[in-house]
C-alpha positions as CSV (number, residue, x, y, z in Angstrom):
1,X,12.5,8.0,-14.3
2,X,9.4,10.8,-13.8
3,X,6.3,9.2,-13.8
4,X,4.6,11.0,-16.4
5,X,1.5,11.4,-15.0
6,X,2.7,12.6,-11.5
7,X,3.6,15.9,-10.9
8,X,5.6,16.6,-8.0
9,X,6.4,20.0,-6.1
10,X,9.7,21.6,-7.1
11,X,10.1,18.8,-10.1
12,X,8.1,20.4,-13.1
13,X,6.3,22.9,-11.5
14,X,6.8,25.0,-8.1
15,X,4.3,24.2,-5.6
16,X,2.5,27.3,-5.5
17,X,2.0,26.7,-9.7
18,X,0.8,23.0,-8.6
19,X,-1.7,24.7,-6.7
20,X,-3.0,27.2,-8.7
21,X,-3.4,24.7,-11.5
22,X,-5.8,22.8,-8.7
23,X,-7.9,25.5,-8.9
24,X,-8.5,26.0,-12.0
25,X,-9.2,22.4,-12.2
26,X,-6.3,21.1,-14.1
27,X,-4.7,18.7,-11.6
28,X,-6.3,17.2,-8.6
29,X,-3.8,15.6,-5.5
30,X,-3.2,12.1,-5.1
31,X,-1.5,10.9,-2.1
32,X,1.8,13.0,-2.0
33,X,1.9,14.6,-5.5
34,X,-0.5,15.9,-8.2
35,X,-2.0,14.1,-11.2
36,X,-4.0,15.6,-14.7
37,X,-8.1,15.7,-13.7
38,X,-8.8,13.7,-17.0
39,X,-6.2,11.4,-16.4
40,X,-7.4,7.5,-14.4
41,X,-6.1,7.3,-11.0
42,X,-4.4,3.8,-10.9
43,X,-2.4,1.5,-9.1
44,X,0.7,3.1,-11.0
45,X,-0.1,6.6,-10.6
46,X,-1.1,5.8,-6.7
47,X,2.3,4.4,-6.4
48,X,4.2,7.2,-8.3
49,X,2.5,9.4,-5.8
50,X,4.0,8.4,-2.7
51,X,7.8,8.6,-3.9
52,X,8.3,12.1,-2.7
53,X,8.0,10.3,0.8
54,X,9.0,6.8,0.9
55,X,13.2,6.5,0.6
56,X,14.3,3.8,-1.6
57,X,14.8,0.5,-0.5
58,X,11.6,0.5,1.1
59,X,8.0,-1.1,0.0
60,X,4.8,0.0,0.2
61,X,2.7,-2.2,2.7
62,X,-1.0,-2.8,4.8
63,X,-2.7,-0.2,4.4
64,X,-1.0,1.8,1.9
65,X,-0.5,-1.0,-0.2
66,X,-3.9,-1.9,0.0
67,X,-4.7,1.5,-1.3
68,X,-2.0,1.6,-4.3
69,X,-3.8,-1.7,-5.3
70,X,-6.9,-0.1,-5.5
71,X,-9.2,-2.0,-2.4
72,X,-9.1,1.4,-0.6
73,X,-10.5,4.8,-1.7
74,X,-8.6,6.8,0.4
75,X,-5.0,6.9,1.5
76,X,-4.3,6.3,5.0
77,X,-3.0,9.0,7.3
78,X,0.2,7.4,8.2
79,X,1.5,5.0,5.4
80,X,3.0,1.9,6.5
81,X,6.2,0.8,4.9
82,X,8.7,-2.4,4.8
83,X,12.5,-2.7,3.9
84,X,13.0,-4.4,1.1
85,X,16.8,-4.4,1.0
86,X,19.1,-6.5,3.1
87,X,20.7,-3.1,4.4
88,X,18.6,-2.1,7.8
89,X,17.8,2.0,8.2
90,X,20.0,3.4,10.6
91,X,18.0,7.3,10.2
92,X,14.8,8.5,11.5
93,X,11.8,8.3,8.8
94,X,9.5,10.5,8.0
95,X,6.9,11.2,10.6
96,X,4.1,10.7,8.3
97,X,5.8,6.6,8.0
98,X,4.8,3.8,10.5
99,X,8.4,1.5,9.6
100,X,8.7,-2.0,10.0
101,X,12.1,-3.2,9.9
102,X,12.2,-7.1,8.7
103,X,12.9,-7.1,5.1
104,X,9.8,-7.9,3.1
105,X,10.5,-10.8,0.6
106,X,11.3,-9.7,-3.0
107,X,8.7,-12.7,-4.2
108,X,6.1,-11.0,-2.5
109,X,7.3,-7.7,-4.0
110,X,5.5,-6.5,-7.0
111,X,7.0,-3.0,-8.8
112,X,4.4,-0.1,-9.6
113,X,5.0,3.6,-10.5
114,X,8.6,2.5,-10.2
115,X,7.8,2.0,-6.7
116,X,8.2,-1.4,-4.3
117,X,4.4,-2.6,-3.3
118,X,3.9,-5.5,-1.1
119,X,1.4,-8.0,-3.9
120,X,-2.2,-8.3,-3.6
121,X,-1.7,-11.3,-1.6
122,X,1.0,-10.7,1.1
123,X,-0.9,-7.6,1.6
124,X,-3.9,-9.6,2.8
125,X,-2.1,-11.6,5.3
126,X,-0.6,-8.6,6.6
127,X,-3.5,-7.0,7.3
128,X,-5.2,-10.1,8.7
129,X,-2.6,-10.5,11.1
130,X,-2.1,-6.9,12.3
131,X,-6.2,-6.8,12.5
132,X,-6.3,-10.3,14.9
133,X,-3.4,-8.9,17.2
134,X,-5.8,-5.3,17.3
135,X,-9.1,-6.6,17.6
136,X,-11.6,-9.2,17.0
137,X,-12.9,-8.9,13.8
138,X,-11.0,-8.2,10.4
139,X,-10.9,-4.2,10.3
140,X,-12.0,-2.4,7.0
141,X,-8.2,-2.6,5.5
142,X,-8.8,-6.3,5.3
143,X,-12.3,-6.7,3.9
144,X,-12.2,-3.8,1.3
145,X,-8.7,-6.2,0.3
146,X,-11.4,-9.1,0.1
147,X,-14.4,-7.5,-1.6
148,X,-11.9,-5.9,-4.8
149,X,-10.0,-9.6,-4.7
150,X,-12.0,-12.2,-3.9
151,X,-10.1,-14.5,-5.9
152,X,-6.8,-14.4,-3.7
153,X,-8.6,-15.8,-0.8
154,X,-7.1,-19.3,-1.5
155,X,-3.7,-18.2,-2.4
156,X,-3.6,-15.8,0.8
157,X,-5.2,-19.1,2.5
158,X,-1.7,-21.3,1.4
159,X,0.6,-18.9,1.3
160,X,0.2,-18.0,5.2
161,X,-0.5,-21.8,5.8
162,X,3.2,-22.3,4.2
163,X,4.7,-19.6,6.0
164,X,6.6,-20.4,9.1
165,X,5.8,-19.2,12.9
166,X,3.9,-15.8,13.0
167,X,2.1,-14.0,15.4
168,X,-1.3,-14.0,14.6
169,X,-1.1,-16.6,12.5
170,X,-4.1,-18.9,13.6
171,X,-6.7,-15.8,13.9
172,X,-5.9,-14.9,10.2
173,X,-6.1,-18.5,8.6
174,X,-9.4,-19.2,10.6
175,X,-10.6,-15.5,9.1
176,X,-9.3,-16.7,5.7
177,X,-11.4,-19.8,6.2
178,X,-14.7,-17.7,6.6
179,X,-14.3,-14.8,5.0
180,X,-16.1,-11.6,6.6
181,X,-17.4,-10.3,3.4
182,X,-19.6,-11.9,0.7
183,X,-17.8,-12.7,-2.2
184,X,-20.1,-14.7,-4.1
């Protein structure tokens, strides 16, 4: 199915067509595709946007997901993706994809755009994690995830407690347990 409100080069229109219509104000770009200037950039359309670039069988994740789900304003350069399939890759990705090849839970799977998006939750201990094995302090992935959902932080809080071993692990529970931004 075509997302409706997600126009892709070479799928309605041509991309020189897509770009004319830009200038004239009709459509403005969201992440790898266009969308109608009066229409509300979503989680959906976000979503939508990136299937021109992400392969199936994989979900959306960190960053990127944190972005679909509305916590970031802008997309990150290089979005980071997740199997979500039993089968493992055996091609090269897309440049413009940092891959990450244990398969991402379909419980912690949530389906937007008609895309695969790592939830609101597992997103959060994702980026905990990768922040505490990059640097000391949660970077902005994490706390813009914590300012738009301050409600998750208990769920995030058990659902890593519950997990097995992980790297990381520690750092992102105590984080969890003093949360970096204000939320209150």
């Amino acid at each position: 199915m075509i997302w409706p409100f997600v126009y892709t080069p070479g799928t309605q229109l041509s991309l020189a067509e897509l770009a004319a219509a830009r200038l004239d104000g009709d459509v403005v770009e969201v992440g790898e595709a266009f969308m109608p200037a009066d229409a509300v950039e979503g989680p959906e359309i976000r979503a939508a946007s990136l299937r021109p670039l992400v392969a199936p069988g994989l979900a959306l994740t960190h960053e990127s997901a944190a972005w679909v789900h509305g916590a970031l304003a802008d997309p990150p350069v290089r979005h980071s993706v997740q199997r979500c399939t039993e089968r493992r890759r055996n091609h090269v990705l897309d440049h413009r994809l940092h891959y990450r090849d244990l398969q991402l839970p379909a419980r912690e799977t949530v389906h937007l755009g008609g895309m695969p998006v790592s939830s609101r939750v597992r997103t959060l201990c994702d980026l905990l994690r990768a922040d505490a094995a990059a640097s000391d302090a949660p970077r902005a992935g994490a706390v813009a995830m914590i300012a738009a959902f301050p409600g998750i932080l208990d769920e995030a809080h058990r659902s890593l407690a519950s997990s097995g071993p992980l790297p990381f692990k520690r750092q992102a529970l105590a984080w969890l347990e003093r949360p970096p931004v204000r939320t209150t």
